[in-house]
N, C-alpha and C positions, 0 to 999 in steps of 0.2 A: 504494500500500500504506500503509496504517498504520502510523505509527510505534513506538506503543506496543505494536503485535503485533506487527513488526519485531525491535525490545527484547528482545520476553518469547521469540521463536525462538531467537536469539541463544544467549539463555542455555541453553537447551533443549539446543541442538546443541553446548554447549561453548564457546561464544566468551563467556571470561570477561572479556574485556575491552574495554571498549565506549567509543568515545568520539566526540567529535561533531567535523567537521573540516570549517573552510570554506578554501578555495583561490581567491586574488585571481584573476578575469577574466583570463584570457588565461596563467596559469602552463603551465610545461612542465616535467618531471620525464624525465629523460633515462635508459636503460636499466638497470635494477637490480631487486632482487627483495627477498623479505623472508622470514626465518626464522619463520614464522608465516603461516598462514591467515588468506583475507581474504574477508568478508562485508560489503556497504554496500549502503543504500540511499541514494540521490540525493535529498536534497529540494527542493534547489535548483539549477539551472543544470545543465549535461552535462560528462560524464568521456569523454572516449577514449582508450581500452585499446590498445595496440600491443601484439602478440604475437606471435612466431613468425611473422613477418610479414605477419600480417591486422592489421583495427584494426575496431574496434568501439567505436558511441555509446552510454553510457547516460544515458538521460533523466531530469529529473525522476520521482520513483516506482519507478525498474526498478533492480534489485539486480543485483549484480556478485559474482561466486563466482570466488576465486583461491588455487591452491595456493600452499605456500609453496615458495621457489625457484625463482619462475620468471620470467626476465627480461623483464622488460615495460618499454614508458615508457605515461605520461603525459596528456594533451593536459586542460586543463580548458575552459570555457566563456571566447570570447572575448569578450564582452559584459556577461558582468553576474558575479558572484562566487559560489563552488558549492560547496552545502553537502552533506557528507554522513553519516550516522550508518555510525562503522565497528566492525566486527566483529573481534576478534584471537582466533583459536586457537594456542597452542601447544604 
């Protein structure tokens, strides 16, 4: 996906808050949740989502849609460092 379409959805749907976040190779973020809505896309490297005990990769390109309060971890890309454009509703 595009970035700059990415952006302009973003603001479309309400997520006024946008901001760009890369996570060093190999981070791990341990179960928590967040008071706000969550939209990203991947540009770099993969995120895996733990939830409700499934987990799911995203890739380079594929967008992540997360309500607010809901306890998730973590996992980023073990290899190389991963970036992604995030979305905040709240």
């Amino acid at each position: 996906m595009d970035a700059q379409f990415f952006r302009s959805g973003l603001e479309a749907d309400g997520y006024l808050e946008v901001v760009d976040r890369t996570f060093d190779a190999g981070t791990v973020i341990g179960d928590h949740g967040h008071d706000y809505d969550v939209r990203l896309l991947v540009v770099q490297g993969s995120l895996t989502l733990g939830c409700n005990g499934t987990s799911r990769t995203f890739r380079t390109g594929e967008v992540l849609e997360l309500d607010r309060n809901i306890p998730h971890t973590e996992r980023y890309d073990a290899d190389v460092a991963t970036t992604m454009i995030v979305g905040r509703r709240y």
